[in-house]
C-alpha positions as CSV (number, residue, x, y, z in Angstrom):
1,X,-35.6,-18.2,18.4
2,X,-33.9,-14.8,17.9
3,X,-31.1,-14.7,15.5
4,X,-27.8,-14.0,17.3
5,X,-25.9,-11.3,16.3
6,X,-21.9,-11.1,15.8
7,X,-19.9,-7.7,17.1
8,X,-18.4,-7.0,14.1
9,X,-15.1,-4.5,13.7
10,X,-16.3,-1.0,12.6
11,X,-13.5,-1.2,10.1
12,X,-14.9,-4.6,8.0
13,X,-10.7,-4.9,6.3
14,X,-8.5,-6.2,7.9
15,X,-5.5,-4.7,7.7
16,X,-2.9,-6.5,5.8
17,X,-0.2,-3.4,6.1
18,X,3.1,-5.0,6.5
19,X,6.5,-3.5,6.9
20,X,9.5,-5.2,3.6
21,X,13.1,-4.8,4.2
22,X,15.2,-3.8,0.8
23,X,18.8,-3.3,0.9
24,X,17.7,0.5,0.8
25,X,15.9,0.4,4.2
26,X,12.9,-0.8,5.9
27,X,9.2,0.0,4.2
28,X,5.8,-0.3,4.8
29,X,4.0,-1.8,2.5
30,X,-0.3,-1.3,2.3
31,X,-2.0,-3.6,-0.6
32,X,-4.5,-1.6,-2.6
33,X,-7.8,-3.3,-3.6
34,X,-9.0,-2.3,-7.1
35,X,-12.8,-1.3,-5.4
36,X,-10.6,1.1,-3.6
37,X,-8.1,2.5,-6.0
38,X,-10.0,5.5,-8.1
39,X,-7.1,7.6,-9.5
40,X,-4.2,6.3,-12.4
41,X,-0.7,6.5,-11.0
42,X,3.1,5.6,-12.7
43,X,4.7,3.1,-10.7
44,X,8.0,4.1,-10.2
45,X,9.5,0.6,-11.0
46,X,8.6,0.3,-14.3
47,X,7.5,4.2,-15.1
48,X,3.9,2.4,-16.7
49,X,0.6,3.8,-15.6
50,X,-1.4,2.0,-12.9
51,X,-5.0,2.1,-14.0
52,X,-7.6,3.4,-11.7
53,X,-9.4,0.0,-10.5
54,X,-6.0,-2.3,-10.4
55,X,-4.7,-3.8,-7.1
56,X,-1.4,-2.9,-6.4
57,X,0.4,-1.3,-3.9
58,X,1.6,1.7,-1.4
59,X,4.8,1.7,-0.4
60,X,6.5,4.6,2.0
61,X,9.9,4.3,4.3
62,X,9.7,3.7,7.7
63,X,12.2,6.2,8.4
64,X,11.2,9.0,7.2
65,X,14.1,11.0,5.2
66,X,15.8,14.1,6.1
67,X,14.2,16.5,3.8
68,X,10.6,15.4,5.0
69,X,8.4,16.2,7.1
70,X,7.3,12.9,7.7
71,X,7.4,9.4,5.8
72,X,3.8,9.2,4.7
73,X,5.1,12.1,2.6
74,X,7.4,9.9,0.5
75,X,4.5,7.5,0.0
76,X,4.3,5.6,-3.8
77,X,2.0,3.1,-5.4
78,X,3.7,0.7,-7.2
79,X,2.5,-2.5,-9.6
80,X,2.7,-5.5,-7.0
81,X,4.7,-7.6,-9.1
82,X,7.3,-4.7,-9.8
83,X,7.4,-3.8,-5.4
84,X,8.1,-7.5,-5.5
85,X,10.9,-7.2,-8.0
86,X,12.7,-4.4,-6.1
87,X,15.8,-5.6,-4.3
């Protein structure tokens, strides 16, 4: 008997981009794996270095501000645990 095969996403994440609400605005929020992160980073909560290879986070407004050209632009990866801090 054949095996049966399984249409599978081309994309094999799922997305888990979700969009927090701070008292400074609306922002999307994208969770970075480790496997996926290859560059250090300072998260702008704490001002420590993210490590290349550590989960953590990308967070950009919604609304993109008025001196951008879009809100990607203002895009910043933060340590989980200090994104989840932020008020």
């Amino acid at each position: 008997m054949p095996r049966r095969r399984v249409a599978r996403p081309a994309h094999r994440g799922i997305s888990t981009e979700r969009v927090d609400t701070k008292r400074d605005g609306d922002w999307n929020v994208r969770p970075i794996t480790g496997a996926t992160s290859t560059k250090p980073y300072t998260c702008p909560g704490c001002l420590r270095p993210i490590p290349p290879a550590t989960p953590h986070v990308v967070v950009w407004p919604v609304e993109k501000s008025l001196l951008s050209a879009a809100a990607i632009d203002e895009r910043r990866h933060w340590h989980t645990a200090c994104w989840t801090k932020q008020r």
